[in-house]
N, CA, C and O atoms as a printed pandas DataFrame, in Angstrom:
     atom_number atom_name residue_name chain_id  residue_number  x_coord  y_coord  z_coord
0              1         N          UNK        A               1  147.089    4.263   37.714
1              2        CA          UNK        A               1  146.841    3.517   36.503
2              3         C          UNK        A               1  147.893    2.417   36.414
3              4         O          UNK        A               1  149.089    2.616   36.204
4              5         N          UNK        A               2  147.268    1.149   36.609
5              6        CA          UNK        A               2  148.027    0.265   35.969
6              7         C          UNK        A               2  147.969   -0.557   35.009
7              8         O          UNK        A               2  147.081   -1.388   35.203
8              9         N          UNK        A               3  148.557   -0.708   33.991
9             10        CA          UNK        A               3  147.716   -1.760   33.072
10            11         C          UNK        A               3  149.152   -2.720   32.181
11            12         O          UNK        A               3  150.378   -2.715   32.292
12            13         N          UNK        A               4  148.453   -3.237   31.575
13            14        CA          UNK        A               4  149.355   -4.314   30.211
14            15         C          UNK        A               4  148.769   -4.451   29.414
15            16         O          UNK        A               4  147.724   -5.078   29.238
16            17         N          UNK        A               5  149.508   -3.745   28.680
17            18        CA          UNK        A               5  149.028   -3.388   27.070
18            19         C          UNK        A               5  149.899   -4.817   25.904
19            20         O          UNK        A               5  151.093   -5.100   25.803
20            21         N          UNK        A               6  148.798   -5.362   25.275
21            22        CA          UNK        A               6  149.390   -6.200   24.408
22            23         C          UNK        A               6  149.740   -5.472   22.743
23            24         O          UNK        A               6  149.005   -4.596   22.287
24            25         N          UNK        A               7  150.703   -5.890   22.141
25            26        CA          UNK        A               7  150.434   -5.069   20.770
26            27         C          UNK        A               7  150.208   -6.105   19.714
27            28         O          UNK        A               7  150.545   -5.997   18.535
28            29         N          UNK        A               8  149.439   -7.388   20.414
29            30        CA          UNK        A               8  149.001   -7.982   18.895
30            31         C          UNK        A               8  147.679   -7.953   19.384
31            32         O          UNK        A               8  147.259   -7.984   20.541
32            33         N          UNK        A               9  146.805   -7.855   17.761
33            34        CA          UNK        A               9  145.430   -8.077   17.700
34            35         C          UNK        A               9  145.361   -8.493   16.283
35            36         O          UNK        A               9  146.349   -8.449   15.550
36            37         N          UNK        A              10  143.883   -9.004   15.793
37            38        CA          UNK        A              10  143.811  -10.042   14.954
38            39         C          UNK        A              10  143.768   -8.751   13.667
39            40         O          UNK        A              10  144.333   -8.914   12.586
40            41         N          UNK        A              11  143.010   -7.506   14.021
41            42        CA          UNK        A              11  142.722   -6.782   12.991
42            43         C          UNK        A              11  143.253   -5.015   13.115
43            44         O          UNK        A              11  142.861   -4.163   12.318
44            45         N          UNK        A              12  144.113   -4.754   14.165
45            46        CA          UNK        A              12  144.724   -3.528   14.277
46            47         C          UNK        A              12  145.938   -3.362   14.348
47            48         O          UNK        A              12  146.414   -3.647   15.447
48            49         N          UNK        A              13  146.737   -2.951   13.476
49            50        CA          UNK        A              13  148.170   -3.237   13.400
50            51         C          UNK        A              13  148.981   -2.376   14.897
51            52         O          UNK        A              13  148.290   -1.631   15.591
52            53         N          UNK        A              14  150.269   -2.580   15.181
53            54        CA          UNK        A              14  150.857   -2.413   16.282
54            55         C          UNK        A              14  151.025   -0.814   16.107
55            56         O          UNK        A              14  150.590   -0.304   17.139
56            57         N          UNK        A              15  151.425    0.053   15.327
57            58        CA          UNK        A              15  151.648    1.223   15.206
58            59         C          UNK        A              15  150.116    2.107   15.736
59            60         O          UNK        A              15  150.306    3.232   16.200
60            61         N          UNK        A              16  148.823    1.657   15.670
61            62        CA          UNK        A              16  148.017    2.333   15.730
62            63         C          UNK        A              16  147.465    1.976   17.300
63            64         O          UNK        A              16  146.739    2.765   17.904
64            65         N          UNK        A              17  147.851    0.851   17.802
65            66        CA          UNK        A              17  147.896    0.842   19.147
66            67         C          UNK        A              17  148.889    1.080   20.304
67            68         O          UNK        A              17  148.731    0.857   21.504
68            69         N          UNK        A              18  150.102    1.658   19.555
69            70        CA          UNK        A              18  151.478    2.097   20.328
70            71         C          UNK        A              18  150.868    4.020   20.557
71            72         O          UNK        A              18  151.169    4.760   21.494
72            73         N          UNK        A              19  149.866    4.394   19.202
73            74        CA          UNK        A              19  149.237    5.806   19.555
74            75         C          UNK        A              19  147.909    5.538   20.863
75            76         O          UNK        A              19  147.695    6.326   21.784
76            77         N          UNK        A              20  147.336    4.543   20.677
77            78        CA          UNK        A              20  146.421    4.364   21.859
78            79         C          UNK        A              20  147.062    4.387   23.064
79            80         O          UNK        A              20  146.822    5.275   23.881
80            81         N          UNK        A              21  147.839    3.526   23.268
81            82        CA          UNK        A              21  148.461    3.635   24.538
82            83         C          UNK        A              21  149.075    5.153   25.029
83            84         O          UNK        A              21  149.024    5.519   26.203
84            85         N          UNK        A              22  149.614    5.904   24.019
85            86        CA          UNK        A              22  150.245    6.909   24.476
86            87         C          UNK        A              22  148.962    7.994   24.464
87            88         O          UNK        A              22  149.077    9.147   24.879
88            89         N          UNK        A              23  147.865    7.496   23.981
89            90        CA          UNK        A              23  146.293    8.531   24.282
90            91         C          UNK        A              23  146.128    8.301   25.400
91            92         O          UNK        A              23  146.346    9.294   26.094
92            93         N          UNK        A              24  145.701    7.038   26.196
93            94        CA          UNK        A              24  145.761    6.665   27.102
94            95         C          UNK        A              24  146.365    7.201   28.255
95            96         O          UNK        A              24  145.644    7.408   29.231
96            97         N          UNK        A              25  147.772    7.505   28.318
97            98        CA          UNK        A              25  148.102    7.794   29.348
98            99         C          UNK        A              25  148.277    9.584   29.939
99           100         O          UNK        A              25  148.490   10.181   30.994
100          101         N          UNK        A              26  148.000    9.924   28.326
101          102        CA          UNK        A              26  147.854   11.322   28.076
102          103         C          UNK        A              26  146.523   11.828   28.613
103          104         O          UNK        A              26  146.458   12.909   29.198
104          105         N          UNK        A              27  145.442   11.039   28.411
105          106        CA          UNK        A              27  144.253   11.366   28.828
106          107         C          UNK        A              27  144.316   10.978   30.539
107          108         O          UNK        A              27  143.732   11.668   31.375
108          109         N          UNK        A              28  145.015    9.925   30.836
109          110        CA          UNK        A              28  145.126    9.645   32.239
110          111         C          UNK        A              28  145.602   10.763   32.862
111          112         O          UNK        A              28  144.845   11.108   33.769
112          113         N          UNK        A              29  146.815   11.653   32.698
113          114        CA          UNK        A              29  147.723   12.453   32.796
114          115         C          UNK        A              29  146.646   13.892   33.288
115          116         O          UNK        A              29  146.741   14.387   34.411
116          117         N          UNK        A              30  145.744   14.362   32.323
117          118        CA          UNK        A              30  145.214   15.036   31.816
118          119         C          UNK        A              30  144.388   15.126   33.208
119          120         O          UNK        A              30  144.625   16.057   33.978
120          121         N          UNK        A              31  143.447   14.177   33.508
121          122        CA          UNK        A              31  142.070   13.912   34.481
122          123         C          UNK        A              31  142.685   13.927   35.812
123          124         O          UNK        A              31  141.875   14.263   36.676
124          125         N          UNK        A              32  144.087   13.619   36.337
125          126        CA          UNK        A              32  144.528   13.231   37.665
126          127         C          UNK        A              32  145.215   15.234   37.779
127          128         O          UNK        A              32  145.398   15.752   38.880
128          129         N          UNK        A              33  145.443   15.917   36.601
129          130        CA          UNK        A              33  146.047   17.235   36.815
130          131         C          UNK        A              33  144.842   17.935   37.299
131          132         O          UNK        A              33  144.871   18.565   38.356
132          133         N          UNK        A              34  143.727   17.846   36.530
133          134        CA          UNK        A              34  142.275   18.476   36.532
134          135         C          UNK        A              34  141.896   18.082   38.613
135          136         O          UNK        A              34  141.255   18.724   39.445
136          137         N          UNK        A              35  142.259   17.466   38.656
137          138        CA          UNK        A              35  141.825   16.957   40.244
138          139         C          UNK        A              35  142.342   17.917   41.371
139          140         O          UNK        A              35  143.549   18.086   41.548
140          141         N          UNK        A              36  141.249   18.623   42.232
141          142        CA          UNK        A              36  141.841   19.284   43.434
142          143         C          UNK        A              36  142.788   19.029   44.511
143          144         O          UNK        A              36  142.821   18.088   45.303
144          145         N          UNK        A              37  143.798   20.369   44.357
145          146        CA          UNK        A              37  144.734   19.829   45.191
146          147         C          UNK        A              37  144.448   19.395   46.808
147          148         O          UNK        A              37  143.519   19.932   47.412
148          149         N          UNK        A              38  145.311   18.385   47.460
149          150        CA          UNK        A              38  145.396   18.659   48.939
150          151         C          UNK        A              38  145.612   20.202   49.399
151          152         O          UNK        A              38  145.634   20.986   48.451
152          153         N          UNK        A              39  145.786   20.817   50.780
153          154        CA          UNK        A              39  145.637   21.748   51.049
154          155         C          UNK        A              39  147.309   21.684   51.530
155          156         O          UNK        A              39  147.718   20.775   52.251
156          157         N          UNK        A              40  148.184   22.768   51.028
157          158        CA          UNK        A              40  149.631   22.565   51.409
158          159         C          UNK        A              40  150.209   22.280   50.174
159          160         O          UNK        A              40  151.435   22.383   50.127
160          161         N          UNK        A              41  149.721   22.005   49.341
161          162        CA          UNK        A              41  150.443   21.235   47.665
162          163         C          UNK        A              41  150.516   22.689   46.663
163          164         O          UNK        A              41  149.865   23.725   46.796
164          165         N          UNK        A              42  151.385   22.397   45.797
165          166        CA          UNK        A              42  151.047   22.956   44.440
166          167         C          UNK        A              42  150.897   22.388   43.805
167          168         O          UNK        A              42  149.799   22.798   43.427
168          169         N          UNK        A              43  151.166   21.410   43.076
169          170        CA          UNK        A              43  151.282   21.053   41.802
170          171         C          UNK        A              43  151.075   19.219   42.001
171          172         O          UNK        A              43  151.479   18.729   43.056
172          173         N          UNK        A              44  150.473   18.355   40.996
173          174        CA          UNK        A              44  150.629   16.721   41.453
174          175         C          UNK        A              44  151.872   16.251   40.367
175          176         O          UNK        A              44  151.826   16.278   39.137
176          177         N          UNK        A              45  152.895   15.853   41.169
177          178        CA          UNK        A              45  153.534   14.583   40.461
178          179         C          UNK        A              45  153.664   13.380   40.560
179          180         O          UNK        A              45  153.382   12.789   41.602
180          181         N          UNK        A              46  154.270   12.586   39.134
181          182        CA          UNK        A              46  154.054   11.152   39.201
182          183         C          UNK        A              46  155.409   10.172   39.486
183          184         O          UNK        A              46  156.606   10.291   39.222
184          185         N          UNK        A              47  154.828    9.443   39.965
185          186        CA          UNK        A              47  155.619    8.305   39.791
186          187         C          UNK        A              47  155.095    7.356   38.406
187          188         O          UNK        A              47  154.063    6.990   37.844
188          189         N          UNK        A              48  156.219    7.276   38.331
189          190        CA          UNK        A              48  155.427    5.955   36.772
190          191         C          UNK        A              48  156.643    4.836   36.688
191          192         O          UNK        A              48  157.799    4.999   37.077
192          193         N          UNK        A              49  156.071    3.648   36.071
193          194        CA          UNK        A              49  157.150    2.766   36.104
194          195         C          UNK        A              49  156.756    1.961   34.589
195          196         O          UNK        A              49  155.575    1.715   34.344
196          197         N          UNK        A              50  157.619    1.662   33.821
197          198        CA          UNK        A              50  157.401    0.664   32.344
198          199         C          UNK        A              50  158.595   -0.197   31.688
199          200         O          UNK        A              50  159.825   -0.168   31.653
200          201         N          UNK        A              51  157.675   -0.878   31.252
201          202        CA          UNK        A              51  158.637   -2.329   31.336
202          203         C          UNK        A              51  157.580   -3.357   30.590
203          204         O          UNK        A              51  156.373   -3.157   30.456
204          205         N          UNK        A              52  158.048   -4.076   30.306
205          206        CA          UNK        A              52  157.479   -5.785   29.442
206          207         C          UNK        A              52  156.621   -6.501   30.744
207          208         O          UNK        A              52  155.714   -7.277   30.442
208          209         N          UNK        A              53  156.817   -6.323   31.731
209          210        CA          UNK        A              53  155.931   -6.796   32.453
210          211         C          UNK        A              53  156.339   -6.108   34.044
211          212         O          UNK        A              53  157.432   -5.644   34.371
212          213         N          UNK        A              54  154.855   -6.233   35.039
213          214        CA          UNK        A              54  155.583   -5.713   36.048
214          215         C          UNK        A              54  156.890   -6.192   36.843
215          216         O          UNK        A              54  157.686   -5.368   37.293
216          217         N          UNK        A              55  157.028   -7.294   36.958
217          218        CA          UNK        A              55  158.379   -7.559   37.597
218          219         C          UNK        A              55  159.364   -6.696   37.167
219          220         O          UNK        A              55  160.142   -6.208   37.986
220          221         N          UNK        A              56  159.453   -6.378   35.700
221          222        CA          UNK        A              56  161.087   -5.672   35.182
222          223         C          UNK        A              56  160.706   -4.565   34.583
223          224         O          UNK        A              56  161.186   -4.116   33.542
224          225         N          UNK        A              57  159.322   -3.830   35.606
225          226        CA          UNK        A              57  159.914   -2.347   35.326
226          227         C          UNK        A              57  160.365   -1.210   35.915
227          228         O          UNK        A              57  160.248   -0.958   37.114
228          229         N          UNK        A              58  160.982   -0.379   34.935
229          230        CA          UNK        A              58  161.943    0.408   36.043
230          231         C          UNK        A              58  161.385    1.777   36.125
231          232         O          UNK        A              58  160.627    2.148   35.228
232          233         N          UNK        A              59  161.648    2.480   37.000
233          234        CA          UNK        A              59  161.273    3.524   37.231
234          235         C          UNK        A              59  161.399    4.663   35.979
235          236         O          UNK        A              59  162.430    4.685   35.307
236          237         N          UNK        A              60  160.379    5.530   35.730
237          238        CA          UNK        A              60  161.604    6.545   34.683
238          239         C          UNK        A              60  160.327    7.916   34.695
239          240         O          UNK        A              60  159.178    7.729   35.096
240          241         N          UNK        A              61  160.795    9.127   34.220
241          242        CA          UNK        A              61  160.175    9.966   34.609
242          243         C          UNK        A              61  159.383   10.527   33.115
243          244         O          UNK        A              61  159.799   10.504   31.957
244          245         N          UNK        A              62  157.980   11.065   33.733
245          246        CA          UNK        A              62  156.836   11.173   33.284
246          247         C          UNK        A              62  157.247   11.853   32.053
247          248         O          UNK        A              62  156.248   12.023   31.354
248          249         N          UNK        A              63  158.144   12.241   31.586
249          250        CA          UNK        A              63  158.478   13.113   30.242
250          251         C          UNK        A              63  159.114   11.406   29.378
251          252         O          UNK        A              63  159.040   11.203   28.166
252          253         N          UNK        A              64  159.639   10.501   30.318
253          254        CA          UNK        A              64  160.552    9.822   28.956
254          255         C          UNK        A              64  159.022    8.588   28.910
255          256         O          UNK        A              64  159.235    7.493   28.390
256          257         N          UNK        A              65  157.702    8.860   29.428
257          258        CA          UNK        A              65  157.182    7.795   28.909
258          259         C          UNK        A              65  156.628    7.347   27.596
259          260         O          UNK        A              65  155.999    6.306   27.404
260          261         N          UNK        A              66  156.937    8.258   26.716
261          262        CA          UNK        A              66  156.561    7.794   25.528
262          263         C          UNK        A              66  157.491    7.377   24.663
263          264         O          UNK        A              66  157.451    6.599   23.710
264          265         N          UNK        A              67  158.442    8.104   25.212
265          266        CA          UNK        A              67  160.181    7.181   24.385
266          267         C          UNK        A              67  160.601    6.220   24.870
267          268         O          UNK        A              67  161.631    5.717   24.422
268          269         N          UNK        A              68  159.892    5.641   25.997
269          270        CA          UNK        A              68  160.547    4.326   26.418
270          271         C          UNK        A              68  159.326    3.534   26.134
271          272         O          UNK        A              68  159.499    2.326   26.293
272          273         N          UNK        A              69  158.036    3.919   25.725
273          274        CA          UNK        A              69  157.274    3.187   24.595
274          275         C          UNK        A              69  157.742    2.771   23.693
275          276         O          UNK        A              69  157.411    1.602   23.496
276          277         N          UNK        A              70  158.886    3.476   22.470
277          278        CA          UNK        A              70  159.027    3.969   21.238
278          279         C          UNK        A              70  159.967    2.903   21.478
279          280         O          UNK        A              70  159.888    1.961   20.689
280          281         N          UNK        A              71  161.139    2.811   22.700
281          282        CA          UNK        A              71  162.053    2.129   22.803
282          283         C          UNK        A              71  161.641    0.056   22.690
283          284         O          UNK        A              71  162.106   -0.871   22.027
284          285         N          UNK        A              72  160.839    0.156   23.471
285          286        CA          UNK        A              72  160.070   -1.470   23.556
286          287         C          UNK        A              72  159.588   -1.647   22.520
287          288         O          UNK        A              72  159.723   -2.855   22.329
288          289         N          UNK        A              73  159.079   -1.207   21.663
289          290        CA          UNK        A              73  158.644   -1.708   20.534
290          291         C          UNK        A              73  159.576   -1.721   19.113
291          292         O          UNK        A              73  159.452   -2.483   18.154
292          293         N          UNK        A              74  160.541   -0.629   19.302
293          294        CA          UNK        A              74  161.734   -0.736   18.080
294          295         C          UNK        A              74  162.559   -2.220   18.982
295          296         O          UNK        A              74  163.317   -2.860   18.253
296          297         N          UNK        A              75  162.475   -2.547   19.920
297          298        CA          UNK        A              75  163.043   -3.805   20.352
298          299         C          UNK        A              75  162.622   -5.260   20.529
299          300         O          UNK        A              75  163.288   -6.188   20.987
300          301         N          UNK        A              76  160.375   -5.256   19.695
301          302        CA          UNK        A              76  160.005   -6.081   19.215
302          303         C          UNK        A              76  159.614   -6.842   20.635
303          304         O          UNK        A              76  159.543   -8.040   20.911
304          305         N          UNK        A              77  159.410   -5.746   21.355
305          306        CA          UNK        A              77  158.657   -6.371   22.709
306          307         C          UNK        A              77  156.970   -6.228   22.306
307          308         O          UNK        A              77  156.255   -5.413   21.723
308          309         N          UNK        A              78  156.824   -7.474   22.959
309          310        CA          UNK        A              78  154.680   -7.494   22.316
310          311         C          UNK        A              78  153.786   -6.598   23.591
311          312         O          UNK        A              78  152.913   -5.764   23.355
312          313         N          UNK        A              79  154.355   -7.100   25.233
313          314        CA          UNK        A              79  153.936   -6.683   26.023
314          315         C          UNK        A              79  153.976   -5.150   26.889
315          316         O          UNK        A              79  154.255   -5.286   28.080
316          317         N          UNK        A              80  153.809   -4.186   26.575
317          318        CA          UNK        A              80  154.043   -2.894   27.548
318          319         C          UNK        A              80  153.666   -2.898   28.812
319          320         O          UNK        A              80  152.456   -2.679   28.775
320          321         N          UNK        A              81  154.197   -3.093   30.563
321          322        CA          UNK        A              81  153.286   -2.753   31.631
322          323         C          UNK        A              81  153.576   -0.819   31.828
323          324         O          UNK        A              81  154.709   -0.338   31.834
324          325         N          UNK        A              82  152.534   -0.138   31.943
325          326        CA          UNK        A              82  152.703    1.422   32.451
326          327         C          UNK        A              82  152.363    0.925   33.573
327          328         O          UNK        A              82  151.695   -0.090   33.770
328          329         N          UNK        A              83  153.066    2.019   34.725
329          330        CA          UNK        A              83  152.094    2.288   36.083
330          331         C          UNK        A              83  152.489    3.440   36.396
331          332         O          UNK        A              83  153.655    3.726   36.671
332          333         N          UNK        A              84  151.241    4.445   36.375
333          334        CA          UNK        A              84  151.816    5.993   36.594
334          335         C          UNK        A              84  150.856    6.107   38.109
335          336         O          UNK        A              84  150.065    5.204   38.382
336          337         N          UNK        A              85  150.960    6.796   38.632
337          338        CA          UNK        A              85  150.521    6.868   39.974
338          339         C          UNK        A              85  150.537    8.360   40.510
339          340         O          UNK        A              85  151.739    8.597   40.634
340          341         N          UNK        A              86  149.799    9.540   40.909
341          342        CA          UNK        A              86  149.684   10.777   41.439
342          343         C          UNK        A              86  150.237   10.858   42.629
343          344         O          UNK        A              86  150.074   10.043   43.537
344          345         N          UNK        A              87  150.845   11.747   42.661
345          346        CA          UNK        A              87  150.925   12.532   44.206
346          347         C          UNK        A              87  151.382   13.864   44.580
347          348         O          UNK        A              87  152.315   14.507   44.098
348          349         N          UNK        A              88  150.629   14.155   45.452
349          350        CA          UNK        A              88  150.854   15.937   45.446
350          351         C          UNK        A              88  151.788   16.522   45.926
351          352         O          UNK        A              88  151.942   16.429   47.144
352          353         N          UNK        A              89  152.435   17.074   45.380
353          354        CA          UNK        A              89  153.628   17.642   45.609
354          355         C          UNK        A              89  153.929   19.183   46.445
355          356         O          UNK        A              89  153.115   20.075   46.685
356          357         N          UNK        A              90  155.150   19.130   46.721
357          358        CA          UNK        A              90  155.216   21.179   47.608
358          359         C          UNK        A              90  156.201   21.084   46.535
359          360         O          UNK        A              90  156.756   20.110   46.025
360          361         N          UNK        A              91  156.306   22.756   46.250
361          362        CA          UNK        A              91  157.645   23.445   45.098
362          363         C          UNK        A              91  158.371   23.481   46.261
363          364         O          UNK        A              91  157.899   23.485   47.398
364          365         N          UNK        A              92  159.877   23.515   45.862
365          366        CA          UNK        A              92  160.977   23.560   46.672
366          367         C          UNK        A              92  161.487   24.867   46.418
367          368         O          UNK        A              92  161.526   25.007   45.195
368          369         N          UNK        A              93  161.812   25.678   46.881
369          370        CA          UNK        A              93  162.567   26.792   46.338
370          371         C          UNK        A              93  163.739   26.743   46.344
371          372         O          UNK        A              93  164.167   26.428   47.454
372          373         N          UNK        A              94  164.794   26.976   45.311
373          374        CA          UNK        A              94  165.832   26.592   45.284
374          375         C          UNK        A              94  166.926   28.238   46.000
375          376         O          UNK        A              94  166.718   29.366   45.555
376          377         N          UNK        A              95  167.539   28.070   46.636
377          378        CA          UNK        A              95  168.464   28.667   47.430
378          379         C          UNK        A              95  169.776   29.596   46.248
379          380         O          UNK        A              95  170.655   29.078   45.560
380          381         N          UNK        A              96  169.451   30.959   46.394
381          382        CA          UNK        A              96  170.440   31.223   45.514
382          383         C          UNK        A              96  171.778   31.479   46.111
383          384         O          UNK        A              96  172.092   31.852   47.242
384          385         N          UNK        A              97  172.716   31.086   44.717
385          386        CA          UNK        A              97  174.388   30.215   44.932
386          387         C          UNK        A              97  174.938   31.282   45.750
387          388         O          UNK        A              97  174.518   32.397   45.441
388          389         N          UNK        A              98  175.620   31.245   46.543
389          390        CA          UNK        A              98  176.865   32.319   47.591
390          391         C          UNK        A              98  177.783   32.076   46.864
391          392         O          UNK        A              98  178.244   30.991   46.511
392          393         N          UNK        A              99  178.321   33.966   46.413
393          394        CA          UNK        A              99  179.920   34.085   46.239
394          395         C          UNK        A              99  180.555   34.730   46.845
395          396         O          UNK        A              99  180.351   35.742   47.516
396          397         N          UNK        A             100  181.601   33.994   46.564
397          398        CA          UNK        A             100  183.039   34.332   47.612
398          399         C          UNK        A             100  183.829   35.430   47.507
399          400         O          UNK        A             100  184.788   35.576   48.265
């Protein structure tokens, strides 16, 4: 998913399209989890990237994308770019600590 979300329109104020966008990516979120895994995977994770436009956005992870929504717009930015992107992941098992 990539897109650019504007937050002016002639007849919907910005607060009720800062909830669209975050439906949006929730429902995006939602349809790419529902999708069968590769064979070897558990689980799909994302890459996502947001920012005022694509050139200046930065990477950040799939939990802070709605606070770095919350963040661009308490900072009176008009333009949002998201780009969240799937990929299937292996669990790592984490190694338990050795004591001495």
């Amino acid at each position: 998913m990539k897109k650019t979300f504007t937050l002016e329109h002639p007849k919907i104020k910005a607060p009720r399209i800062v909830d669209s966008i975050k439906h949006d990516i929730k429902k995006f979120l939602k349809k790419e989890r529902l999708k069968s895994l590769p064979s070897g995977t558990q689980y799909w994770g994302f890459d996502c990237k947001l920012g005022q436009s694509e050139e200046t956005a930065a990477e950040v992870h799939v939990s802070l994308l709605t606070k770095g929504i919350d963040e661009l717009v308490a900072n009176n930015i008009m333009t949002i770019y998201v780009e969240v992107t799937a990929k299937a992941m292996v669990a790592v098992e984490k190694l338990p600590a050795q004591e001495d």
